[in-house]
ZAMARGU-4260 file (C-alpha; in steps of 0.2 Angstrom, whole numbers, plus 5000, padded with zeros to 4 digits):
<rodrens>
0) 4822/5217/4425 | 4813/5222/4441 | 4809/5202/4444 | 4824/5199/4440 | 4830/5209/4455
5) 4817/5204/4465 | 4823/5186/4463 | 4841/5191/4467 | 4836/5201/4484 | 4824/5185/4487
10) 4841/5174/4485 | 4853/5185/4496 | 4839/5187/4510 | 4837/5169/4511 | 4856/5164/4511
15) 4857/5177/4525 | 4843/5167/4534 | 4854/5151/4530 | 4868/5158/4539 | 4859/5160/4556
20) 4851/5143/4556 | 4863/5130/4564 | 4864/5110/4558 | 4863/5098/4572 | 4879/5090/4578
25) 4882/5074/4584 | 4896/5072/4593 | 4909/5056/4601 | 4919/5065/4613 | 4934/5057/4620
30) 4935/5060/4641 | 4951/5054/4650 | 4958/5055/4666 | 4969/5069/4670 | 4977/5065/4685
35) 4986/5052/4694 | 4978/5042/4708 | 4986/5037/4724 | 4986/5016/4722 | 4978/5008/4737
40) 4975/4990/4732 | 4984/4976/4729 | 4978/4968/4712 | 4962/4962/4719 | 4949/4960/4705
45) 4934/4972/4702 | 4920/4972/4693 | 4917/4988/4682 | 4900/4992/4675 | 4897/5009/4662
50) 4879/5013/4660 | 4869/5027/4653 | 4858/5037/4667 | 4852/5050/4651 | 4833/5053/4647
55) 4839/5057/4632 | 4856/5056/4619 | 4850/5074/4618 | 4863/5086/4628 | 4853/5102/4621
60) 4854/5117/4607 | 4867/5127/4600 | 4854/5141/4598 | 4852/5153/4585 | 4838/5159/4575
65) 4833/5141/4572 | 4838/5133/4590 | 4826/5117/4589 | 4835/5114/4573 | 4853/5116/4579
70) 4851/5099/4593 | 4867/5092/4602 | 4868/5073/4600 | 4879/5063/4611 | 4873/5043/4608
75) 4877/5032/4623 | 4888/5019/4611 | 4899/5030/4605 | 4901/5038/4624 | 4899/5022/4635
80) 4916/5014/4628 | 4926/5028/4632 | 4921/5031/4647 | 4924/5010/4652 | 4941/5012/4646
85) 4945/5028/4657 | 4935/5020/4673 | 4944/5004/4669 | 4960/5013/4669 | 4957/5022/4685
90) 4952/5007/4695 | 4971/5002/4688 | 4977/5014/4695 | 4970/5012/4711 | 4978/4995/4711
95) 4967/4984/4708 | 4962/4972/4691 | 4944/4976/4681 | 4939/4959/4679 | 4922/4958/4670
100) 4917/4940/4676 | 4923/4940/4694 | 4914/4929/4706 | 4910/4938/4722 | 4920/4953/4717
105) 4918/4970/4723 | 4907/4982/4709 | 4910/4997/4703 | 4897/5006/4692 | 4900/5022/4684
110) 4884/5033/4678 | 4881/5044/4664 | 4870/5054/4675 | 4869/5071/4664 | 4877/5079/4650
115) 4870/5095/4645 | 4873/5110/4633 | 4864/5127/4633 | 4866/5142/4623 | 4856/5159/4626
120) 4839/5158/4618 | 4838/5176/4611 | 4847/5182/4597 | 4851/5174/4582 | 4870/5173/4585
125) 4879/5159/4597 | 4889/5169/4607 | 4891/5157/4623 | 4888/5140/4630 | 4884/5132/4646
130) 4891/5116/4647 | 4889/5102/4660 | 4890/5086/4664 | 4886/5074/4680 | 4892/5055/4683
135) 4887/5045/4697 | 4897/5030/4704 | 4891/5018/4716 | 4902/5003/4725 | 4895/4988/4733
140) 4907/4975/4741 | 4904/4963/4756 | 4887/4972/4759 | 4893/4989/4761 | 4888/5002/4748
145) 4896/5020/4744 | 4887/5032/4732 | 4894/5047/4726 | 4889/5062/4714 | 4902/5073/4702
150) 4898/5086/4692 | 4909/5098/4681 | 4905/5113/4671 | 4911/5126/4660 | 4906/5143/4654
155) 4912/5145/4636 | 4912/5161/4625 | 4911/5160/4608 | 4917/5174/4592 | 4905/5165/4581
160) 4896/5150/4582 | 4907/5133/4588 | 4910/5119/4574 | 4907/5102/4578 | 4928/5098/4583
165) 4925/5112/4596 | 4911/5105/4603 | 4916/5089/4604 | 4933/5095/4613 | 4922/5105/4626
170) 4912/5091/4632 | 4925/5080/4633 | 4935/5091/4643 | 4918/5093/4655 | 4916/5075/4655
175) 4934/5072/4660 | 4935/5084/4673 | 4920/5075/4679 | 4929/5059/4677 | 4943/5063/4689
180) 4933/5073/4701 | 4923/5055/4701 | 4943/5045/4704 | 4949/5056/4716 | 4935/5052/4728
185) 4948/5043/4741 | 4931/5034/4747 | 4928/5023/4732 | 4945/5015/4735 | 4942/5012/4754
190) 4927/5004/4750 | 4933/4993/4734 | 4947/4987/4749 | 4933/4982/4760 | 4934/4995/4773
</rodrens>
């Protein structure tokens, strides 16, 4: 009888254990442009690159008990086309044409500079996250070359730990907001106009 109970406190100890270790996630979020963009060109062409600036697909932990088991995954396939679509959408926007093979064109490339998630390392319950994310774009046309920097963050608080929808929500948004911040730069169509 007394092993009996022994093995059923064993059990609930170790299922209360479970509850405080957090799975890894891997995550495809979706960033667009949220706002629209004054056009400045005139249908010329543009090249439009997307690469991945990353170390690592790693954006951080979720935290918990267990935090080096509860890793953020973002893989630069599953980001990198969504973020050519929104860039290729925005250099619309501007007025001009993404065209791939353009000889002599004006480049645009967009870098995935950082992306980053971090939860408090004490205590075994996720109560926040620090989210962030940086993209880099650089312009090269006729010689001349612009480089700029956008970043976008976000202090999120959480009742009990975020599911993977959530999280995938909250860095997309970052990411978007990065994305426009990026767009809005009146600079990058100046220099894509050649001046």
């Amino acid at each position: 009888m007394l092993h009996r109970l022994l093995l059923g406190l064993v059990a609930v100890a170790s299922l209360g254990l479970a509850g405080c270790a957090l799975s890894p996630q891997q995550i495809t979020p979706e960033p667009k442009l949220n706002a629209s963009l004054v056009a400045v060109g005139s249908g010329q062409p543009v090249v439009v690159r997307v690469v991945d600036g990353r170390a690592s697909p790693n954006l951080g932990t979720r935290g918990g008990m267990y935090p080096e088991t509860s890793m953020i995954v973002v893989r630069g396939q599953d980001v990198l086309p969504r973020l050519q679509t929104q860039a290729e959408t925005a250099v619309r926007l501007l007025g001009f044409t993404p065209s791939p093979n353009a000889y002599n064109a004006p480049q645009l490339t967009l870098t995935l500079a950082e992306l980053k998630y971090q939860s408090p390392k004490k205590g075994m319950y996720v109560t926040e996250a620090d989210i962030g994310a940086t993209l880099r774009v650089d312009v090269q046309n006729s010689g001349r070359r612009y480089s700029g920097r956008y970043g976008a963050s976000l202090n999120q608080r959480f009742g009990m730990a975020p599911n993977q929808q959530t999280n995938t929500k909250l860095v997309g948004d970052v990411l978007s907001d990065a994305l426009t911040r990026a767009f809005k730069d009146p600079a990058i169509g100046q220099l894509l106009l050649g001046r």
